[in-house]
Biopython code that builds the backbone (N, CA, C, O; Angstrom):
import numpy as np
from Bio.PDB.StructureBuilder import StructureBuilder

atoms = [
    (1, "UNK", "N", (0.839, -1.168, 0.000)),
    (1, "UNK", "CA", (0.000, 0.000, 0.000)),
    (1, "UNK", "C", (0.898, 1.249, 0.000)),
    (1, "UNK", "O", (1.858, 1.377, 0.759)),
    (2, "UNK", "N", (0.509, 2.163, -0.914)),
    (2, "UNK", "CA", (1.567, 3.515, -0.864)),
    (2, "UNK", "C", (0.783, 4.845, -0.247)),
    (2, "UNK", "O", (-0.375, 5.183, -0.495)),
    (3, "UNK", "N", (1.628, 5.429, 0.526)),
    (3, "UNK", "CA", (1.496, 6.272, 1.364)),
    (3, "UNK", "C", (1.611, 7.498, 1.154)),
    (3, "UNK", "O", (2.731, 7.818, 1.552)),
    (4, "UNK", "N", (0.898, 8.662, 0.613)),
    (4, "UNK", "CA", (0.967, 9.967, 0.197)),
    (4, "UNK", "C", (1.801, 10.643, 0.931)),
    (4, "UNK", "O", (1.356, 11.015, 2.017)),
    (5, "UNK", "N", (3.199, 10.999, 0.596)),
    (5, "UNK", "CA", (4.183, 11.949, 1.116)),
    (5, "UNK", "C", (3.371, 13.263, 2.146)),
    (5, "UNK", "O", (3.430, 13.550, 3.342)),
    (6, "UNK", "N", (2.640, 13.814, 0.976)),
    (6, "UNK", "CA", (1.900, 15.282, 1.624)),
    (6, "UNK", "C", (1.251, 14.803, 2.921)),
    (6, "UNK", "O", (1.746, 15.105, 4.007)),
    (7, "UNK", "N", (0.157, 14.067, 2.817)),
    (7, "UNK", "CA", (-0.925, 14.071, 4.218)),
    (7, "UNK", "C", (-0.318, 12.770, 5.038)),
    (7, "UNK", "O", (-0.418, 12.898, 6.258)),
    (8, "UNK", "N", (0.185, 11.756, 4.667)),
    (8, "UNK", "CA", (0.411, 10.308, 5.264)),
    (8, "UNK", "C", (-0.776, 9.573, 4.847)),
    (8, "UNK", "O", (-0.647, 8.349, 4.833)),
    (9, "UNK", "N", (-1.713, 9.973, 4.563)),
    (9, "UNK", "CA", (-2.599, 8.856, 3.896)),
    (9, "UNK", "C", (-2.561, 8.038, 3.466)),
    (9, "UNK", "O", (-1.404, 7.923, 3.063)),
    (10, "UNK", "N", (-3.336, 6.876, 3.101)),
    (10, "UNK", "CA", (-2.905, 6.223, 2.054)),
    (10, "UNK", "C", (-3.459, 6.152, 0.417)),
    (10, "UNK", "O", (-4.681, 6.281, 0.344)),
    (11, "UNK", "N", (-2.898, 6.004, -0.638)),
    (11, "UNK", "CA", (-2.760, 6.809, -1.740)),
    (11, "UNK", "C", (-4.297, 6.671, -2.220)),
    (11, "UNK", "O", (-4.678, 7.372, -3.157)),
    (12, "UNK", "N", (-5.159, 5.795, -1.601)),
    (12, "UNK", "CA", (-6.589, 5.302, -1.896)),
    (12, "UNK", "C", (-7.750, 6.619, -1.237)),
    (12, "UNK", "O", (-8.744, 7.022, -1.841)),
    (13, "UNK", "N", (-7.310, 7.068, 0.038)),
    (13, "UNK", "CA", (-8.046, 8.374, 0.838)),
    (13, "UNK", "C", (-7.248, 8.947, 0.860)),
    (13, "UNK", "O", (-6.880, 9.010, 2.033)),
    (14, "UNK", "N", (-6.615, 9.512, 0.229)),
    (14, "UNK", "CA", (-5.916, 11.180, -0.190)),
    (14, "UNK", "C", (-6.373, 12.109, -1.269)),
    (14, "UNK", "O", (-6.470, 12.093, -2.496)),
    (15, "UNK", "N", (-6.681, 13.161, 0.012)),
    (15, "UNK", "CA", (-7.504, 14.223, -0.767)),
    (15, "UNK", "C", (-6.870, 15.175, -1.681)),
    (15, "UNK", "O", (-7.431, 16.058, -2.330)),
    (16, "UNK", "N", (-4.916, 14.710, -1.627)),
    (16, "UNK", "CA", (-4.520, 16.339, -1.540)),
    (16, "UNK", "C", (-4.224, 16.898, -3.166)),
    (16, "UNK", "O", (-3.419, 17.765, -3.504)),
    (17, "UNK", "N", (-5.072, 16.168, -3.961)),
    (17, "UNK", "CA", (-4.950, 16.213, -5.377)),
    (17, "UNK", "C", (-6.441, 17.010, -5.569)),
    (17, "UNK", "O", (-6.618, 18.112, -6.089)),
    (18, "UNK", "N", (-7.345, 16.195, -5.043)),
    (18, "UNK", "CA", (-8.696, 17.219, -5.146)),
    (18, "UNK", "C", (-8.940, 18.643, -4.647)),
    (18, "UNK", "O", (-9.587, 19.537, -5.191)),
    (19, "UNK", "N", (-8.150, 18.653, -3.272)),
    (19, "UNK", "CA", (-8.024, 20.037, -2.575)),
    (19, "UNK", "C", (-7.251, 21.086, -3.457)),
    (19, "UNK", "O", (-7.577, 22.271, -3.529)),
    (20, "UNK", "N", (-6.261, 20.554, -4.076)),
    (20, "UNK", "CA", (-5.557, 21.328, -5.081)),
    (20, "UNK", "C", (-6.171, 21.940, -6.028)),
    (20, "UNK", "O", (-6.101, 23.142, -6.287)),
    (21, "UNK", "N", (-6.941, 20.924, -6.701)),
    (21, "UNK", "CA", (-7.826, 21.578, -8.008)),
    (21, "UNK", "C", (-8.977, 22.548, -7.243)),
    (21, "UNK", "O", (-9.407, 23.638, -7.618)),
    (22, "UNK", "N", (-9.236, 21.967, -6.347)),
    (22, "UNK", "CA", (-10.624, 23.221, -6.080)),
    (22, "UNK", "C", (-9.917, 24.658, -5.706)),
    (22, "UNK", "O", (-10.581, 25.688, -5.820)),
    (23, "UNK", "N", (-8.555, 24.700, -5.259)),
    (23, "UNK", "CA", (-8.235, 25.758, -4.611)),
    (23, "UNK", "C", (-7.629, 26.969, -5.646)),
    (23, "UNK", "O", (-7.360, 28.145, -5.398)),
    (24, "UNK", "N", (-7.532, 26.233, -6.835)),
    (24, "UNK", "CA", (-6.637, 26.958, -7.816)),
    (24, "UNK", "C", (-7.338, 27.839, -8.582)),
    (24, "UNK", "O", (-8.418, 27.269, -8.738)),
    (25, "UNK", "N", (-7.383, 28.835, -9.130)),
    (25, "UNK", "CA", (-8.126, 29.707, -10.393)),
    (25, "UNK", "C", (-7.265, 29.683, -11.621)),
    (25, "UNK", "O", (-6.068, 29.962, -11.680)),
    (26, "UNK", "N", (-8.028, 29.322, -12.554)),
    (26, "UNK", "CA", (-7.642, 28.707, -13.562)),
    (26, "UNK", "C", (-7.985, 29.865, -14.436)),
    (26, "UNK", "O", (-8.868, 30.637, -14.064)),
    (27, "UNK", "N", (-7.114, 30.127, -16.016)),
    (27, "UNK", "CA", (-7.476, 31.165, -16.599)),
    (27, "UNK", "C", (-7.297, 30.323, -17.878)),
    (27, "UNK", "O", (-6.372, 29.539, -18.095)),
    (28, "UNK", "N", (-8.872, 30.765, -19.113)),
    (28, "UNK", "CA", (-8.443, 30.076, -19.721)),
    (28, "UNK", "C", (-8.785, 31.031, -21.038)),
    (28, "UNK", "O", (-9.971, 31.360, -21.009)),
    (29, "UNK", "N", (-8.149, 31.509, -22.059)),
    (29, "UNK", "CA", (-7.411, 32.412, -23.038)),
    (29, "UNK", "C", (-7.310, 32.155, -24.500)),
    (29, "UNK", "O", (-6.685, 31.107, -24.667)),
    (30, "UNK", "N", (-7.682, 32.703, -25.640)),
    (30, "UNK", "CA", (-6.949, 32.499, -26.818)),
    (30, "UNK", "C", (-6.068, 33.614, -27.283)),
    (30, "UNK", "O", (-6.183, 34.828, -27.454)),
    (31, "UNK", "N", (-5.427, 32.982, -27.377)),
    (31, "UNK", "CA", (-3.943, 34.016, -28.423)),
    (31, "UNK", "C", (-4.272, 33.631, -29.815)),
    (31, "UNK", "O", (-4.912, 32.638, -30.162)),
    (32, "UNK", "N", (-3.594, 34.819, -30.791)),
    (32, "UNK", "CA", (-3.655, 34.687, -31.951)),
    (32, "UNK", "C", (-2.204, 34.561, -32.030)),
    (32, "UNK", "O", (-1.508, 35.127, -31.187)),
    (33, "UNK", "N", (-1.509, 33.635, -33.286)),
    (33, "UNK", "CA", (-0.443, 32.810, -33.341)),
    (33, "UNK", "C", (-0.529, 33.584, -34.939)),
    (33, "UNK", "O", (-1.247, 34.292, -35.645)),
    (34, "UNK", "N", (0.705, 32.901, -34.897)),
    (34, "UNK", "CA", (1.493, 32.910, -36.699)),
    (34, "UNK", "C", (0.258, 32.701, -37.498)),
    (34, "UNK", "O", (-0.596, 31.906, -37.104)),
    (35, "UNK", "N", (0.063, 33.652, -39.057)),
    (35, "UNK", "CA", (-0.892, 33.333, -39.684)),
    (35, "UNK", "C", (-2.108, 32.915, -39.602)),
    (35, "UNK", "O", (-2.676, 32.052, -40.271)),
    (36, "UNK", "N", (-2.720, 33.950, -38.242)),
    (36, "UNK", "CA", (-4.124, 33.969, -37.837)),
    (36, "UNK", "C", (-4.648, 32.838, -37.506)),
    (36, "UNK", "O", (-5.842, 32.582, -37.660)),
    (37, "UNK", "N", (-3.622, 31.892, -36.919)),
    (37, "UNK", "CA", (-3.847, 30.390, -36.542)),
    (37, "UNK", "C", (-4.245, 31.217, -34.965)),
    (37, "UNK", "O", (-3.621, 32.224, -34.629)),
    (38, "UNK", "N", (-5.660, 30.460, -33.867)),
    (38, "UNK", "CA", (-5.872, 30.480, -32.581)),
    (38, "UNK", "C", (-5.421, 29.180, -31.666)),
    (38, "UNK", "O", (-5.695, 27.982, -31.733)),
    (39, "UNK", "N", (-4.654, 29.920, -30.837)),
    (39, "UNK", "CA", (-4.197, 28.740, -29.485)),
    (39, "UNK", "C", (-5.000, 28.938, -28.550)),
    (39, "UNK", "O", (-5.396, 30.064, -28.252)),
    (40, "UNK", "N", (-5.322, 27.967, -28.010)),
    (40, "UNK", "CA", (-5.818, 28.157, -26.660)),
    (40, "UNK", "C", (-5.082, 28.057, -25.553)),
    (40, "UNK", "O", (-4.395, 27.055, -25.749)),
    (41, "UNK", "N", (-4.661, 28.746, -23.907)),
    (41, "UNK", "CA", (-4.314, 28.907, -23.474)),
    (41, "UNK", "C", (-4.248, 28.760, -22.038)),
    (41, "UNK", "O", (-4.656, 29.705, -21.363)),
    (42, "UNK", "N", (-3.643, 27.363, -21.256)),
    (42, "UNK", "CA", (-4.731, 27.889, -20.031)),
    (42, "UNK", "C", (-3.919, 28.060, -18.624)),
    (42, "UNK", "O", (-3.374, 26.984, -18.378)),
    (43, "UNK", "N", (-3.734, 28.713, -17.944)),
    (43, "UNK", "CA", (-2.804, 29.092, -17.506)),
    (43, "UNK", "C", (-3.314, 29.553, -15.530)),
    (43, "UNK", "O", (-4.441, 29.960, -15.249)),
    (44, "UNK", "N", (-2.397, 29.387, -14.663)),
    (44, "UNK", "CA", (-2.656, 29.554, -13.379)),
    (44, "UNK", "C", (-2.843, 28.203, -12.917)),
    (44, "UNK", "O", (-3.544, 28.053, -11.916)),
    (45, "UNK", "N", (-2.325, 27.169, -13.486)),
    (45, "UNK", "CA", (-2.072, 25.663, -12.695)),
    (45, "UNK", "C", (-0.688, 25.506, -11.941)),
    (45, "UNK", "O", (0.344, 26.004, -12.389)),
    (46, "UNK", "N", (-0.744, 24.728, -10.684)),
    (46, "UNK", "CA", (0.681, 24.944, -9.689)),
    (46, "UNK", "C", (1.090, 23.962, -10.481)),
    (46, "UNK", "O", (0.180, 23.430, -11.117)),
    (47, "UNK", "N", (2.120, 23.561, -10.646)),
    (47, "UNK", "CA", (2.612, 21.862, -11.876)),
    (47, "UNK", "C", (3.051, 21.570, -10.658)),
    (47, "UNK", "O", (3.931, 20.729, -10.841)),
    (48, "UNK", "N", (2.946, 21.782, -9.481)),
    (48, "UNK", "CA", (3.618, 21.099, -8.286)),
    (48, "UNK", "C", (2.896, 20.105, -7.549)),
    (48, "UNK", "O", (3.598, 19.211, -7.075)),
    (49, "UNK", "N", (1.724, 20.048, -7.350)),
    (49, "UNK", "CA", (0.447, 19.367, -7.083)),
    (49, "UNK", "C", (-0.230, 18.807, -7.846)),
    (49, "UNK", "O", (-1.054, 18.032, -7.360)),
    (50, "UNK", "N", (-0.177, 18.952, -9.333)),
    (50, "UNK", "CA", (-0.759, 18.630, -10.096)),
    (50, "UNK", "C", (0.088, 18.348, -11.484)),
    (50, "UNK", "O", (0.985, 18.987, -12.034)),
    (51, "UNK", "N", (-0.696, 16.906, -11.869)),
    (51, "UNK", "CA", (0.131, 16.965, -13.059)),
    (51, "UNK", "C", (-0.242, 16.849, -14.234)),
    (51, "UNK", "O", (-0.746, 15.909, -14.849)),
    (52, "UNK", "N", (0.120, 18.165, -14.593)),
    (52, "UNK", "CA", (-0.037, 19.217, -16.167)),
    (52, "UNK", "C", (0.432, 18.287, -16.680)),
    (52, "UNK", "O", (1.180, 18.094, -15.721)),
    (53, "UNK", "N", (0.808, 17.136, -17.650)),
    (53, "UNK", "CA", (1.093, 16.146, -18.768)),
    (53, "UNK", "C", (-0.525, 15.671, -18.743)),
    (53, "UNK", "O", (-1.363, 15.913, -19.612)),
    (54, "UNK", "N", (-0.683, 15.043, -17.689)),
    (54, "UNK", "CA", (-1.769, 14.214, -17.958)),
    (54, "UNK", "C", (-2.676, 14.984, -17.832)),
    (54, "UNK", "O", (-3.627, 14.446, -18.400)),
    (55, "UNK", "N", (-2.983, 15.924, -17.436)),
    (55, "UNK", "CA", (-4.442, 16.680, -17.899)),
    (55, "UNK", "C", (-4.417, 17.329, -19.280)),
    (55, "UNK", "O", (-5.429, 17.481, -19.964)),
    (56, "UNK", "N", (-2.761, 17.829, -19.767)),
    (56, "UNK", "CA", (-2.978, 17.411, -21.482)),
    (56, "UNK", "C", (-3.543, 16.890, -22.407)),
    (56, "UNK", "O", (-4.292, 17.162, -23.345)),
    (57, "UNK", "N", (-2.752, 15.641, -21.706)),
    (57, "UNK", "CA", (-2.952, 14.468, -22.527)),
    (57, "UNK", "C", (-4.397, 14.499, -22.406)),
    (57, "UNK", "O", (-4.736, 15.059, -23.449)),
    (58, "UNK", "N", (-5.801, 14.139, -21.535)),
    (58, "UNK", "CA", (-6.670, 14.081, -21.671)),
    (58, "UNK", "C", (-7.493, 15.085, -22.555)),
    (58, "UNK", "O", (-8.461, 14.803, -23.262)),
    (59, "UNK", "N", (-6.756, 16.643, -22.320)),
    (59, "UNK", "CA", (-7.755, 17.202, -22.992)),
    (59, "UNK", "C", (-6.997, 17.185, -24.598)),
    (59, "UNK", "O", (-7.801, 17.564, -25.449)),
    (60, "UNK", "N", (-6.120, 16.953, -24.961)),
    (60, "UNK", "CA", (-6.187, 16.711, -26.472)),
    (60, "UNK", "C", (-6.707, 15.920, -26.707)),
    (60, "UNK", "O", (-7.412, 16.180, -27.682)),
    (61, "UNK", "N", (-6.941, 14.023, -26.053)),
    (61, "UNK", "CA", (-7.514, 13.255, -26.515)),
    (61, "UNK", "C", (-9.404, 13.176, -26.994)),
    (61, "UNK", "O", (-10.083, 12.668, -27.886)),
    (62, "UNK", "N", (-9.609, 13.985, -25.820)),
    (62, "UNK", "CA", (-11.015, 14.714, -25.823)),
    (62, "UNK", "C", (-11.043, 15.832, -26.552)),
    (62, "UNK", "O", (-12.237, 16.128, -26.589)),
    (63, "UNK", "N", (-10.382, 16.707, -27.213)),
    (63, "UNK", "CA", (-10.602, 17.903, -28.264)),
    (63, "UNK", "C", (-10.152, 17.171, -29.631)),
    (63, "UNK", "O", (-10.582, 17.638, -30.685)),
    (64, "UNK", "N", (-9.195, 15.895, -29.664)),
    (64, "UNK", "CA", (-8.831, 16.220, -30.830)),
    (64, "UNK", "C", (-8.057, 16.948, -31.624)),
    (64, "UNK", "O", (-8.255, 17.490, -32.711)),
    (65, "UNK", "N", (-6.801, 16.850, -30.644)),
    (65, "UNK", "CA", (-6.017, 18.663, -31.245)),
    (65, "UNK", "C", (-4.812, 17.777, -30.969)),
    (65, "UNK", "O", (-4.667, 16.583, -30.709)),
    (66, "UNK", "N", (-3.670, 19.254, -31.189)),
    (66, "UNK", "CA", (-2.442, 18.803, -30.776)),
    (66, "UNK", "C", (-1.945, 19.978, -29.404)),
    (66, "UNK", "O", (-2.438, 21.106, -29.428)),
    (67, "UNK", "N", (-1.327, 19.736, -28.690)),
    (67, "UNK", "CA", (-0.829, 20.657, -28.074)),
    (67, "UNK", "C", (0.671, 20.207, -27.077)),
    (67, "UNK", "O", (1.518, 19.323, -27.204)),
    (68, "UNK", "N", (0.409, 21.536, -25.880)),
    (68, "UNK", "CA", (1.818, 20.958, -24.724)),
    (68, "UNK", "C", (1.661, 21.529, -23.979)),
    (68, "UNK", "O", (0.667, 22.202, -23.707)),
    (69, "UNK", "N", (2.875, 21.374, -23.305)),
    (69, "UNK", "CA", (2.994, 21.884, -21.683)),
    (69, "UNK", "C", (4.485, 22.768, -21.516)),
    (69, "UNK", "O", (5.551, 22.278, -21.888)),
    (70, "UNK", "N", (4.419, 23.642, -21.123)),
    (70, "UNK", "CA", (5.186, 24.656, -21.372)),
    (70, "UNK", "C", (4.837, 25.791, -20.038)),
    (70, "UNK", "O", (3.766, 26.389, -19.931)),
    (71, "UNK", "N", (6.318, 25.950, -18.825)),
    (71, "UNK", "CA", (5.811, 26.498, -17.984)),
    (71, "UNK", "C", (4.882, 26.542, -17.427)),
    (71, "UNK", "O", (4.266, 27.606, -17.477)),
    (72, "UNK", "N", (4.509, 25.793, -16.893)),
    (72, "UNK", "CA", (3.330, 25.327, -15.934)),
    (72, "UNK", "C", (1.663, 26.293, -16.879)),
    (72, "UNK", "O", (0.787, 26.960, -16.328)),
    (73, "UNK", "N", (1.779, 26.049, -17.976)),
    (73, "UNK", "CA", (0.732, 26.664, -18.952)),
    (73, "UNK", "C", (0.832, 25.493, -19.540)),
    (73, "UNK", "O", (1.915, 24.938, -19.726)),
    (74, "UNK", "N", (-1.022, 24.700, -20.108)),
    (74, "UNK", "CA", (-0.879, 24.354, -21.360)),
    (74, "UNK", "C", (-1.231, 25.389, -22.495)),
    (74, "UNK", "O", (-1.518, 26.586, -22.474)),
    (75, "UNK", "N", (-1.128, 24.672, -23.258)),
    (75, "UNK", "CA", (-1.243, 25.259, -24.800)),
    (75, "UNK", "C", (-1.754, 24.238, -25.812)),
    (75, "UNK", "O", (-1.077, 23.263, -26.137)),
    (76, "UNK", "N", (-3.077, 24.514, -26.341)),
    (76, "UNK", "CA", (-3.956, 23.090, -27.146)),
    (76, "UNK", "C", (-3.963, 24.146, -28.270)),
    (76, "UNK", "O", (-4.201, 25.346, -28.138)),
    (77, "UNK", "N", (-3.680, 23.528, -29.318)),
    (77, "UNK", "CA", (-3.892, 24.197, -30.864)),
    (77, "UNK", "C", (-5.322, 23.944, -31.641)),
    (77, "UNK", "O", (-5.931, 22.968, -32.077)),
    (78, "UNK", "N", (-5.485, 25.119, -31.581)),
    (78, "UNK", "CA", (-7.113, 25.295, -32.170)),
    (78, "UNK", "C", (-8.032, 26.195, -30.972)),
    (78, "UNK", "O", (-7.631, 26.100, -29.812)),
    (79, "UNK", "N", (-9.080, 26.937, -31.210)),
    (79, "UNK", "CA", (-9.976, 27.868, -30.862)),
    (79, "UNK", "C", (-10.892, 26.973, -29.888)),
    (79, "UNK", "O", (-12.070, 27.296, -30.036)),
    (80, "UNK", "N", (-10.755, 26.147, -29.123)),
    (80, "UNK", "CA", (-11.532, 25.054, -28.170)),
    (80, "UNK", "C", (-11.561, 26.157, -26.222)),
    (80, "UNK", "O", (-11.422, 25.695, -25.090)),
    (81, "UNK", "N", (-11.705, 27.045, -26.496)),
    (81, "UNK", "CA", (-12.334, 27.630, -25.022)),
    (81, "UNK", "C", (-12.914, 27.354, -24.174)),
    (81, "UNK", "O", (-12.591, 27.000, -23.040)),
    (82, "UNK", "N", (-14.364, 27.572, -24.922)),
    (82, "UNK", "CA", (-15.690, 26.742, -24.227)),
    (82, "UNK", "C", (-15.378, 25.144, -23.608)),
    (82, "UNK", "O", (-15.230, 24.619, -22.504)),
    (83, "UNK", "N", (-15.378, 24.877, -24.551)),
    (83, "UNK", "CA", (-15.410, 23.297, -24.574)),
    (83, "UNK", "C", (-13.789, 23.333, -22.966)),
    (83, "UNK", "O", (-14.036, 23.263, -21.762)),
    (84, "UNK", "N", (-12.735, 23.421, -23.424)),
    (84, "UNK", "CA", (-11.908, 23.504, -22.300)),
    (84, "UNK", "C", (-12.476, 24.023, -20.769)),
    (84, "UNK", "O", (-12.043, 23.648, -19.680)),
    (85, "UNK", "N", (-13.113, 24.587, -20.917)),
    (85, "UNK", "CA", (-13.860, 25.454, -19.450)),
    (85, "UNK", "C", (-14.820, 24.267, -19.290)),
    (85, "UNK", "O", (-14.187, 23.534, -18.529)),
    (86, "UNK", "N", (-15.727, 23.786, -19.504)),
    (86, "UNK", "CA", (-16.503, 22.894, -19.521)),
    (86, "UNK", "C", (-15.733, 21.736, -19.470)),
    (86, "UNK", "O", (-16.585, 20.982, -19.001)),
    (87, "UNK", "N", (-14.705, 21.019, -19.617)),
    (87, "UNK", "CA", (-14.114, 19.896, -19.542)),
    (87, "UNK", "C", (-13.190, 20.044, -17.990)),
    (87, "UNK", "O", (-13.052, 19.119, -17.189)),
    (88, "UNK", "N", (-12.743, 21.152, -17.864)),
    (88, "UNK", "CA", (-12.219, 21.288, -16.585)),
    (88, "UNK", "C", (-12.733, 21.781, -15.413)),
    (88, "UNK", "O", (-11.993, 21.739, -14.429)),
    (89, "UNK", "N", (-14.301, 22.430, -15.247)),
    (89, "UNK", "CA", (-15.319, 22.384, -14.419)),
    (89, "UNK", "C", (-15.826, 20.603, -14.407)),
    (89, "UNK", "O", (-16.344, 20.028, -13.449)),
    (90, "UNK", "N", (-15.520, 20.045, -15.654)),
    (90, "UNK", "CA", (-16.052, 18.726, -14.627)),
    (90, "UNK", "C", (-15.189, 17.748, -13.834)),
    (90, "UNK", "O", (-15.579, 16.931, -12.999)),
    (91, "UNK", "N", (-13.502, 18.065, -14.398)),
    (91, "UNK", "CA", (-12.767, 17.366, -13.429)),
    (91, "UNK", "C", (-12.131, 18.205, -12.579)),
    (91, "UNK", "O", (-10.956, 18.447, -12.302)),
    (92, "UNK", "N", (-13.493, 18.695, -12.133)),
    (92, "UNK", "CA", (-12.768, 19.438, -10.391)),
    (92, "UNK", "C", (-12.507, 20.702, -10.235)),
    (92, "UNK", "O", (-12.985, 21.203, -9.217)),
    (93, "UNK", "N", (-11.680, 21.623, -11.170)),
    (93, "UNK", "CA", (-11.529, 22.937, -11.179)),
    (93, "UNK", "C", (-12.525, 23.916, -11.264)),
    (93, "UNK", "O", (-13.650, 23.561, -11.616)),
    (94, "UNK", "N", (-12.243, 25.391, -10.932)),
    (94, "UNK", "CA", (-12.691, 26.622, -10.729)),
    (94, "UNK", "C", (-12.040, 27.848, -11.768)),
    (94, "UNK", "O", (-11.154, 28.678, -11.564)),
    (95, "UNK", "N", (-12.922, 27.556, -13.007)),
    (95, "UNK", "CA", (-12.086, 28.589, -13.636)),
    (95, "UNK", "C", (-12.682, 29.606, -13.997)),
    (95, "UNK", "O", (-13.901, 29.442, -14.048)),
    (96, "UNK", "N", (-12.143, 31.113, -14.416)),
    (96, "UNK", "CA", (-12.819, 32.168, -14.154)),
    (96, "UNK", "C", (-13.183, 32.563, -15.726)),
    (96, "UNK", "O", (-13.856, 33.564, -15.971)),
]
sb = StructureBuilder()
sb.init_structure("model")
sb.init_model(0)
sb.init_chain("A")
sb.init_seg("    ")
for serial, (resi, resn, name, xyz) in enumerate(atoms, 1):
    if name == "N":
        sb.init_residue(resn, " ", resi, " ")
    sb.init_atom(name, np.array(xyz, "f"), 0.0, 1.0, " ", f" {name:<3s}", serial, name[0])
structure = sb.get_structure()
């Protein structure tokens, strides 16, 4: 059985991944890029508590895009806002 560093829990009742996401404000942005191409942008995640790869990875697999992780910001290629705000209000976050 593995034991959460942060609380001592064990890794099955440890909250300190959920407490994280609720506590954070999330900002989420399009930039205009090279040749009027739109990025989306989402930015104000700690990468210390949380880990920015795999919430990537999910939301490209669910948009359909390409993107990355870059300074504790992702970055998904293509005009997907809405849909991003709505995908990350349902796993847990508070974004403005």
């Amino acid at each position: 059985m593995e034991i959460c560093p942060k609380c001592g829990l064990p890794k099955e009742a440890c909250i300190c991944e959920t407490l994280a996401k609720s506590v954070q404000k999330i900002r989420v942005k399009g930039i205009k890029k090279k040749y009027g191409k739109i990025s989306t942008q989402i930015l104000g995640m700690d990468d210390k508590s949380i880990n920015l790869r795999d919430i990537a990875k999910e939301l490209k697999s669910e948009l359909a895009c390409g993107g990355t992780v870059k300074d504790s910001m992702i970055e998904l290629q293509g005009d997907h806002i809405k849909k991003v705000k709505e995908k990350l209000i349902k796993m847990g976050f508070q974004v403005e």
